[in-house]
C-alpha positions as CSV (number, residue, x, y, z in Angstrom):
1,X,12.8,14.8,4.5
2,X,10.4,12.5,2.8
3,X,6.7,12.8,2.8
4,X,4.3,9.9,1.8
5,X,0.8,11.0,0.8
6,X,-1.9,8.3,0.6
7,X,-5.2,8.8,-1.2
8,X,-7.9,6.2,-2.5
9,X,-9.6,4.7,0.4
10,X,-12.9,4.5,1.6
11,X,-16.5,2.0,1.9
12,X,-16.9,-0.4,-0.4
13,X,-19.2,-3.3,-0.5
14,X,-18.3,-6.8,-0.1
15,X,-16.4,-7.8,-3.6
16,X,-15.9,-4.5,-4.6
17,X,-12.8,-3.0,-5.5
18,X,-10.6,0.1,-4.5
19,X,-7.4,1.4,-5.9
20,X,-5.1,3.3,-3.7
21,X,-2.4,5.5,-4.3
22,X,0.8,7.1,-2.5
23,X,2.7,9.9,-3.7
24,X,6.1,10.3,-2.3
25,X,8.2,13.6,-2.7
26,X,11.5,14.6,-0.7
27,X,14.9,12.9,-0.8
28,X,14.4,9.9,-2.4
29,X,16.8,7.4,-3.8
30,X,16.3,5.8,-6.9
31,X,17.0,2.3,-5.8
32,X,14.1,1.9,-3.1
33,X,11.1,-0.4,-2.2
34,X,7.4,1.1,-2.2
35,X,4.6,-0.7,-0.5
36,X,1.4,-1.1,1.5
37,X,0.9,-2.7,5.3
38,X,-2.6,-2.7,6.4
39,X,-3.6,-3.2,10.5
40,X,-6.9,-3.7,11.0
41,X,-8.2,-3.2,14.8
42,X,-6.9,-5.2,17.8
43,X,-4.1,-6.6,15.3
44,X,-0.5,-6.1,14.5
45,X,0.2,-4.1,11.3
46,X,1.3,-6.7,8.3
47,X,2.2,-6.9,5.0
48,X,0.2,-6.7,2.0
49,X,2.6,-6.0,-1.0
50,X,5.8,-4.5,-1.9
51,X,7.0,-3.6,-5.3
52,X,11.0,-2.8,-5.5
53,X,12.3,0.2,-7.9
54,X,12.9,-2.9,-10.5
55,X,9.6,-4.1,-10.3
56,X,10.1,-7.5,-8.2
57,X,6.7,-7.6,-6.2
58,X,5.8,-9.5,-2.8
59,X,2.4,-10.1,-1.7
60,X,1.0,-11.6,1.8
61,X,-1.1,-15.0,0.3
62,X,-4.3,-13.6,1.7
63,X,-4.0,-11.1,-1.1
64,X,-2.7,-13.0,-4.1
65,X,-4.7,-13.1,-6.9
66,X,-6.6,-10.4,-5.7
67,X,-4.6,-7.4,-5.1
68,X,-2.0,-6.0,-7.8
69,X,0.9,-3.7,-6.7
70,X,2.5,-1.5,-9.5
71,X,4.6,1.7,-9.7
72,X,5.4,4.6,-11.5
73,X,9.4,5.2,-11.0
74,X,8.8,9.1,-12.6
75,X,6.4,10.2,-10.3
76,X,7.5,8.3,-7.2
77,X,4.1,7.0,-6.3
78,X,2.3,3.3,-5.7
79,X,-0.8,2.4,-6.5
80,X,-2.5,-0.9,-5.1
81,X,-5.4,-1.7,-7.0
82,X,-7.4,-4.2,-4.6
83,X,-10.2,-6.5,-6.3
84,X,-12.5,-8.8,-4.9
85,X,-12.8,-7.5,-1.3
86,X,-13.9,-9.2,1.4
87,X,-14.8,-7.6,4.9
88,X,-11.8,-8.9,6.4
89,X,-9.7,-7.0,4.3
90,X,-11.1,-3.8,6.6
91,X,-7.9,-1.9,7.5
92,X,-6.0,1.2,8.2
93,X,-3.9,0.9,4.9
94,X,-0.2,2.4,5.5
95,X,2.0,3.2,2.5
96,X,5.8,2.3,3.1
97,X,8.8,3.2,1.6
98,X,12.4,2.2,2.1
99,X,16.1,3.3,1.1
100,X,19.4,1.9,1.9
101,X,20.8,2.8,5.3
102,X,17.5,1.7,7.5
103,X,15.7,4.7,6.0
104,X,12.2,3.5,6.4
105,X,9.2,5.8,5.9
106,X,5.1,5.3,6.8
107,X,2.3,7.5,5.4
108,X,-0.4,8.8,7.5
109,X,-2.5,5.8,6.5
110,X,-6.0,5.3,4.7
111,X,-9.4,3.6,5.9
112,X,-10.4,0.7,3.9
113,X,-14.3,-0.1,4.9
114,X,-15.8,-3.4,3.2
115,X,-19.2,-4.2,4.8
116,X,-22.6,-4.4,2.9
């Protein structure tokens, strides 16, 4: 059983800046890829960044330059610290993690406000 635990969201005003977090606990292997997927309303969930167990990162190009992905391997958690906002970056933010086999696992998701 793995459990993803999201914390970190919340209003902010336009240009602002939030940092998220996602603790994972359960069976986890050590090779794995952590990361966040936002869906704001009447859209399709979509990526935002990934960060593997090495530390190779992906980010979607709406968020490059703004947003930085990291990790801490030890305590199995993800942080996305996300500068500059802008009110189209308003989302239901979902941490992700994956394993070998298809094992893919969502968190419960966080509200990400930005409006003045």
């Amino acid at each position: 059983q793995v459990q993803l635990v999201e914390s970190g969201g919340g209003l902010v005003q336009p240009g602002g800046s939030l940092r998220l977090s996602c603790a994972a606990s359960g069976s986890i292997f050590s090779i794995n890829t952590m990361g966040w997927y936002r869906q704001a309303p009447g859209k399709q969930r979509e990526l935002v960044a990934t960060i593997t167990s090495f530390g190779v990162t992906n980010y979607a190009d709406s968020v490059k330059g703004r947003f930085t992905i990291s990790r801490d391997n030890a305590k199995i958690t993800v942080y996305l610290q996300m500068n500059s906002l802008k009110p189209e970056d308003t989302a239901v933010y979902y941490c992700n993690l994956r394993m070998s086999g298809n094992r893919n696992y969502w968190g419960q998701g966080t509200q990400v406000t930005v409006s003045s």
